[in-house]
N, C-alpha and C positions, 0 to 999 in steps of 0.2 A: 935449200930449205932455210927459212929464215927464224931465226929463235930470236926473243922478246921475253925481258925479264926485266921484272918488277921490283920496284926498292923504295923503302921511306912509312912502309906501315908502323903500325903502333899502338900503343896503348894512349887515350888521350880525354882529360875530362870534357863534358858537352859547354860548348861555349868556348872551344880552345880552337887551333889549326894545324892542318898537318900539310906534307908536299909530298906525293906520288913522281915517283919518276919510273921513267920505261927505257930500255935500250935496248936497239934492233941491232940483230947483225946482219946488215945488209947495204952496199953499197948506191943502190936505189930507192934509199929513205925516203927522200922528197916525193918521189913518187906513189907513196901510201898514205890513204886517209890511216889518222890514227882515231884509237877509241879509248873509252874506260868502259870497265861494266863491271858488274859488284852482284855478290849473290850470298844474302845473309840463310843464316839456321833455316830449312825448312821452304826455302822463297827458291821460284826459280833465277834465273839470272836475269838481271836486267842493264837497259840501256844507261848510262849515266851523262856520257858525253863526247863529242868526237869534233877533230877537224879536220877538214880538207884540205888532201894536197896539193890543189890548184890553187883555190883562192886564200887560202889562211883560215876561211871561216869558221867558226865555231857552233855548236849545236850542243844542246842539254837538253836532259829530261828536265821537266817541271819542278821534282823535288828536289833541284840544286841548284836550278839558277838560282843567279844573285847573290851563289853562297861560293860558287865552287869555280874553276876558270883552268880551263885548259891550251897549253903554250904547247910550242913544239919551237926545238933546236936543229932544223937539219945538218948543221955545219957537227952535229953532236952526236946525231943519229937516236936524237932525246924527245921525248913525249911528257909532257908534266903536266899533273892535275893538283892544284893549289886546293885546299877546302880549306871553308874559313867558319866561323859558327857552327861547329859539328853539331851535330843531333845524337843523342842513343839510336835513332834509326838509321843511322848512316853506320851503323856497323856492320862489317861484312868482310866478305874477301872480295878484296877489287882485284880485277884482272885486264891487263894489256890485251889491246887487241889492235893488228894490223890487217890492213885491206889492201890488197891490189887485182882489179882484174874480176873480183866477187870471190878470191880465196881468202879465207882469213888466216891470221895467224895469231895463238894463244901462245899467254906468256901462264907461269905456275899460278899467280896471284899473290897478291899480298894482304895480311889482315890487319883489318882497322878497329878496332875495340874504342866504342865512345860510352865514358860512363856518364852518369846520372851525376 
């Protein structure tokens, strides 16, 4: 079983940045696309951003490119999601998410409070 847990949320005014970080306990890190997904008051959950573990690539939703950037450390077994120009609507509980196979794996989440 692999457990993923989330760190670095916060409270933070709009127009500021904050750094999500994730860490897998698993010795086949490299081998899992990693993700973010976030799920505010009332909304269901959604996609935010992920890379793959073959190519590096990166993928975002719409409402964060160009704001938001996701790295991975496999020598760290680490997954980070940098936000930069927060929005009030970028608040939410973000949650870890790892892939391997088509199983996923969910971390608690973490909350991100952007004020006005």
């Amino acid at each position: 079983q692999v457990q993923v847990e989330e760190s670095g949320g916060g409270l933070v005014q709009a127009g500021g940045s904050l750094r999500l970080s994730c860490a897998a306990s698993t010795r086949t890190f490299s081998t899992y696309t990693m993700g973010w997904f976030r799920q505010a008051p009332g909304k269901e959950r959604e996609f935010v951003a992920r890379i793959s573990w073959s190519t590096g690539n990166p993928y975002y939703a719409d409402s964060v490119k160009g704001r938001f950037t996701i790295s991975r450390d496999n020598a760290k077994n680490t997954v980070y999601l940098q936000m930069n120009s927060l929005k009030p609507e970028d608040t939410a509980v973000y949650y870890c998410n790892g892939n391997r196979y088509g199983i996923n794996y969910w971390g608690q989440g973490t909350q991100v409070i952007v004020s006005a």
